[in-house]
C-alpha positions in Angstrom: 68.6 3.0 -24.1 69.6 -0.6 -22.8 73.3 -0.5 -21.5 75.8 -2.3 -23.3 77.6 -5.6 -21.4 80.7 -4.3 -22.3 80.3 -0.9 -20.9 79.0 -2.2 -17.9 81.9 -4.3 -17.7 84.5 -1.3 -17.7 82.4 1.0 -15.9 82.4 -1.8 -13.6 86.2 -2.2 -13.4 86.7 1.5 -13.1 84.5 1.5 -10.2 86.5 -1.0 -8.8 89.4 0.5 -8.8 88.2 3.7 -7.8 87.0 1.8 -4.7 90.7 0.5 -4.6 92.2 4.0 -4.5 89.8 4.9 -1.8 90.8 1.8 0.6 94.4 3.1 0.5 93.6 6.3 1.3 90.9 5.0 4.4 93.2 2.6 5.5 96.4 4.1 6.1 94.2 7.1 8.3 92.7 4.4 10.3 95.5 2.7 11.0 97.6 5.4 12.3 94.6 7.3 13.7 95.4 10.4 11.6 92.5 12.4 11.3 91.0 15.7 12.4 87.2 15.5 12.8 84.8 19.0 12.0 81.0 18.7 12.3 79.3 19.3 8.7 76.2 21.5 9.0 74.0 18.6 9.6 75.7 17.6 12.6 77.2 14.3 11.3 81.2 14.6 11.2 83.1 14.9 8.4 87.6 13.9 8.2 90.1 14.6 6.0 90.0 10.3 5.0 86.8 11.0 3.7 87.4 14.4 0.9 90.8 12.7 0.0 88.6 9.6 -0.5 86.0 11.2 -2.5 88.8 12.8 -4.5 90.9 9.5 -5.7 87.8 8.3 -6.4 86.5 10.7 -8.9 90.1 10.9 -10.3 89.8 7.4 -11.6 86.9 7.3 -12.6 87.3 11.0 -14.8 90.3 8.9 -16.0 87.9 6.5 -17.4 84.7 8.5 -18.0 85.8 12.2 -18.6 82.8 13.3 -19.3 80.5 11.5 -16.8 78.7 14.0 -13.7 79.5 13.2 -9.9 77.6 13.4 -6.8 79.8 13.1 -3.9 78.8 13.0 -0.4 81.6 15.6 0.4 81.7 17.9 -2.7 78.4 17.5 -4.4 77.4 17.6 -7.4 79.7 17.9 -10.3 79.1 18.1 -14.0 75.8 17.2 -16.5 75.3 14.2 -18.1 73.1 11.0 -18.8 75.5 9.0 -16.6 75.8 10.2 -12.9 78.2 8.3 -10.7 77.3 8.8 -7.1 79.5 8.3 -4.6 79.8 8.3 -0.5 83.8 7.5 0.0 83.1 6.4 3.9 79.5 5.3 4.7 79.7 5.4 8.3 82.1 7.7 9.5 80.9 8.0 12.8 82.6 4.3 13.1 85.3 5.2 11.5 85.9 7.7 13.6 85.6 5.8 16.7 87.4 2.8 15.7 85.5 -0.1 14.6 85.7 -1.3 11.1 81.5 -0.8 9.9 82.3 1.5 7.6 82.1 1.3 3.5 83.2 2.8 0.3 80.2 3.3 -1.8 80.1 3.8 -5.5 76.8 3.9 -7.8 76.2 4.8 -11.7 73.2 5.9 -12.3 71.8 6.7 -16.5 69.2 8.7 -17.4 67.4 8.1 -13.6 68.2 4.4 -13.5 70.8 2.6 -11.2 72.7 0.1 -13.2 75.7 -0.5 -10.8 77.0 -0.6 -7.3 80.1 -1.2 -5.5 80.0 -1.2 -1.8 83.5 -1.8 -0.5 84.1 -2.9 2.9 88.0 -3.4 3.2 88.4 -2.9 7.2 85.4 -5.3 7.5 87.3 -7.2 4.7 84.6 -7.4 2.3 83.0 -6.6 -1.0 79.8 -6.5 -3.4 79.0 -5.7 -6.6 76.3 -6.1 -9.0 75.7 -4.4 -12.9 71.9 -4.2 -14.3 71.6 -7.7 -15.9 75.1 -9.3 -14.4 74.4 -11.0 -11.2 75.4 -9.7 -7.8 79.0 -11.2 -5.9 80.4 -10.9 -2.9 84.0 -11.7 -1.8 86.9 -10.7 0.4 88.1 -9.0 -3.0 87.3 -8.9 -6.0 88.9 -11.7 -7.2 87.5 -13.4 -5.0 83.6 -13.2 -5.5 80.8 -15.4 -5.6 77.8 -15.5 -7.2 74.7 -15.1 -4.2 70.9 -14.9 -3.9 68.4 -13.5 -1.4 67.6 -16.6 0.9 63.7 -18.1 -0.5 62.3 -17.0 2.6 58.1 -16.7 1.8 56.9 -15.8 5.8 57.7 -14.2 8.9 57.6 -17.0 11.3 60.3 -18.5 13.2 62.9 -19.0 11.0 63.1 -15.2 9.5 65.1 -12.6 10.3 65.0 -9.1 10.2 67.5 -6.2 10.2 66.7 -2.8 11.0 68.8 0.5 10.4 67.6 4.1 11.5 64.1 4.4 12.4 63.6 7.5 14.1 61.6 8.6 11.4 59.1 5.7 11.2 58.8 6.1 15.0 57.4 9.2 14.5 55.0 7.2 12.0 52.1 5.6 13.9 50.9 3.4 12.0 54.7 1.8 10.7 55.5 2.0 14.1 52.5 -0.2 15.2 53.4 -2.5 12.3 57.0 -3.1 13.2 56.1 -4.2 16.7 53.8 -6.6 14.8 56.8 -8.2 12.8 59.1 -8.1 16.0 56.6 -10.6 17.7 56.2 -13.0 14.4 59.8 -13.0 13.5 62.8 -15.4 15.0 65.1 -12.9 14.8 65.4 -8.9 15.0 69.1 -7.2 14.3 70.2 -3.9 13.5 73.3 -4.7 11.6 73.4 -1.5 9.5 75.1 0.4 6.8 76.4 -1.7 4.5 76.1 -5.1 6.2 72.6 -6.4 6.6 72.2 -5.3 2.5 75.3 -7.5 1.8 73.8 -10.2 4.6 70.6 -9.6 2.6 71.8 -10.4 -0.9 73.3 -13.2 0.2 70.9 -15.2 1.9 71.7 -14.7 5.4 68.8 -12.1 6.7 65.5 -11.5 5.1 64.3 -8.2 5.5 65.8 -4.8 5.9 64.1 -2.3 6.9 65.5 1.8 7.2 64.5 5.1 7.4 66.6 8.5 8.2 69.0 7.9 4.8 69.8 9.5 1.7 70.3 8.0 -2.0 74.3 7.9 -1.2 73.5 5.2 1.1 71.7 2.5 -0.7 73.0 3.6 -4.2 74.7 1.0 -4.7 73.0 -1.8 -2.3 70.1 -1.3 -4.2 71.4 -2.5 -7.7 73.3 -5.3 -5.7 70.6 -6.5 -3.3 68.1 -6.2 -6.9 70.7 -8.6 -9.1 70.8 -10.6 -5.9 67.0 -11.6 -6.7 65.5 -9.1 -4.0 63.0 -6.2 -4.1 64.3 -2.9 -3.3 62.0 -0.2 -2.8 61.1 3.0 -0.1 58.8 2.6 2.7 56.3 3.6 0.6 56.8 0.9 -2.3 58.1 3.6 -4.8 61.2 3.2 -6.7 64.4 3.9 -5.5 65.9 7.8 -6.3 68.2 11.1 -5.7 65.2 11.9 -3.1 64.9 8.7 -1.1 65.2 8.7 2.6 64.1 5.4 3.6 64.0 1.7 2.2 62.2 -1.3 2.4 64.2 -4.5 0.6 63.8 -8.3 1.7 62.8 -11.3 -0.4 59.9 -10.7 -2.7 57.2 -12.3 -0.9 58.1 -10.6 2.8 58.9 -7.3 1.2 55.5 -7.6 -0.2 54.0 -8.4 3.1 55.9 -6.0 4.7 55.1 -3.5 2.6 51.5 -3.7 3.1 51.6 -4.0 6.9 53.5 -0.5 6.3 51.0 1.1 4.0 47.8 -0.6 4.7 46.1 1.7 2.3 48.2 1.7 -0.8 48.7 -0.1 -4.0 51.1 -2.6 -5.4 54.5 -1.3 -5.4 56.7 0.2 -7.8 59.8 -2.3 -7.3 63.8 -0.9 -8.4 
């Protein structure tokens, strides 16, 4: 079933303010530096800015969507339904933590298996996108403040390309990926590692061409993936398959390099399955 524009439209304003609620809760900890930090079971830490996070988030959005199901980051998953919001209240604690502002709010609705919106809210950074199935990605200081953008029209990796990379210790445990990254790094002008949230915003707006990440999980890329996809860009795993609850890496860049990318990565496979 195709989603309606008007409930994407106030699915979309509840997510924004649910991404509101979050940034006062964020903010006022990392301004005053008021946190404890514990070590989850996977090692990464875990503060009280992010739970409370999760929670105001999920409490506007219930307010909106009572009967909608939650995955959270912090709390898991909540509730059965068609619509699942998933949710990752800091994306990059680890920064937030030590004190730099590369951290993000990220919200995602996904129905039936399909993403169909994303809000990744930057406010330390002091920025936002967004994107709905079918409405266009924006990115702004706020969100009243958005514009329209598109991936740059980028077709090869020569000199004037750029490339962003996020965890890859993974891949470099991948020969054959690994070999074809060092390929790119010597045809490209330009290799970053911007990560998190920023080289997908920097992506779907023109600015970088190619991202490329393993070592993730959906809760991620949620959300970048809907907006980097409305922003005219492919967004896909490593592997070319379509973006899912059991992702771990991704591959997203204009169409043509993502496609050339893709099969430097997988020199043996088909044509991709693009989100």
């Amino acid at each position: 079933m195709t989603l309606s524009a008007e409930f994407l439209a106030r699915a979309l304003e509840a997510a924004h303010a649910a991404a509101d609620a979050a940034e006062r809760v964020i903010h006022a900890r990392y301004r005053e530096r008021n946190f404890s930090v514990v070590a989850k079971a996977d090692a990464t830490p875990v503060t009280e800015a992010d739970r409370e996070a999760e929670t105001a988030i999920k409490d506007v959005l219930r307010a909106s969507f009572p009967t909608h199901a939650f995955l959270g980051e912090e709390h898991g998953r909540e509730g059965a339904s068609d619509y699942l919001w998933l949710i990752d209240p800091i994306d990059g604690t680890k920064a937030f933590v030590r004190g730099y502002p590369m951290f993000s709010t990220q919200i995602a609705l996904m129905h039936n298996g399909e993403l169909v919106l994303g809000v990744s809210a930057a406010g330390e950074y002091g920025e936002r996108a967004w994107a709905t199935s079918g409405g266009g990605a924006f990115v702004g200081r706020n969100v009243s403040e958005g514009n329209a953008v598109r991936v740059s029209a980028e077709t090869r990796f020569g000199p004037m390309a750029a490339v962003s990379t996020g965890n890859l210790k993974s891949m470099a445990a991948h020969a054959t990926r690994w070999e074809a990254l060092g390929s790119l790094v010597k045809r490209v002008g330009r290799i970053r590692g911007y990560g998190d949230f920023l080289h997908y915003h920097l992506l779907s707006r023109g600015s970088i061409d190619l991202v490329i990440e393993s070592d993730l999980n959906i809760l991620d890329i949620a959300a970048l993936a809907v907006i980097v996809r409305e922003a005219g860009g492919v967004f896909t795993t490593l592997d070319g398959g379509p973006i899912g609850l059991d992702s771990t890496d991704a591959l997203a860049g204009t169409a043509a390099l993502h496609a050339e990318a893709l099969a430097l990565f997988n020199p043996l496979a088909v044509s991709p399955t693009s989100l």
